[in-house]
N, C-alpha and C positions, 0 to 999 in steps of 0.2 A: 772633300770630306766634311769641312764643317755647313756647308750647301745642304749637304745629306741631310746632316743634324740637326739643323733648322727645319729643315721640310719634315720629319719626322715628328720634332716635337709641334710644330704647328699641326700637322694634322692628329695628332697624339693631344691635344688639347681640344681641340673642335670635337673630339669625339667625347673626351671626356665631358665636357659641355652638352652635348647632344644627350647622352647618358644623365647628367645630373637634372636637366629641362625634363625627362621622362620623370622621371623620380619627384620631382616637384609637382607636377600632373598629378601621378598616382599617388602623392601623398593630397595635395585638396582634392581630390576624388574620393579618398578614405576620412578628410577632416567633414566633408559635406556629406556623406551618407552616416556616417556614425553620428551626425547634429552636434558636434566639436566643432571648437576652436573659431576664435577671431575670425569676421567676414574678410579684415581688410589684407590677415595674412593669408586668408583663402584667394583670395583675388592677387595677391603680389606673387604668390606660386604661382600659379594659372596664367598669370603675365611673363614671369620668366619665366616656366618650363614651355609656354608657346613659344615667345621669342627667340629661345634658343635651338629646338627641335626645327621652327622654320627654317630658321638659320641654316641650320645646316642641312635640314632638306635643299633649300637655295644654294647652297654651294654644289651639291650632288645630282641637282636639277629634276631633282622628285617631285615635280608638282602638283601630284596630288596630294603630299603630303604636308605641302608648302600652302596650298589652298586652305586645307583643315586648320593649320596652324596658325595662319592668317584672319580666318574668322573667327577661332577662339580667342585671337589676340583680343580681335574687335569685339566679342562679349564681355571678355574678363576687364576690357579698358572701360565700357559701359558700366558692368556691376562695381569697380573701383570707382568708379566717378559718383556711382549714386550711393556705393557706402560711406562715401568723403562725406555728402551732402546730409545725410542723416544725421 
């Protein structure tokens, strides 16, 4: 039983996770078309909501969504790296 419970709340967490990475997405998706808010929190969304939507694509073996996720990481880590710089 507590086997159960574990498995449950680990998969009960990865979702929620996967859930909150979209939402980070669609929030610097609305901070960048409305011309809002801080580059570098628009790029730290964009950084967690990929890594964690990958994630769990990669657990589920979604790869094409593991793919998308995967190069947005590597945009969002580019545009963080060159807002550091400025």
């Amino acid at each position: 039983m507590k086997s159960f419970i574990n498995e449950q709340c680990k998969e009960n967490c990865l979702e929620v996770c996967g859930w909150l990475g979209s939402l980070s997405i669609i929030t610097a998706y609305i901070c960048i078309t409305s011309e809002t808010g801080n580059p570098l929190f628009i790029d730290s969304m964009n950084l967690y909501g990929s890594f964690s939507v990958g994630y769990l694509c990669y657990l589920k073996k979604v790869w094409q969504g593991m793919l998308l996720e995967v190069v947005w990481f590597g945009i969002s880590s580019y545009s963080f790296i060159d807002h550091m710089i400025d």
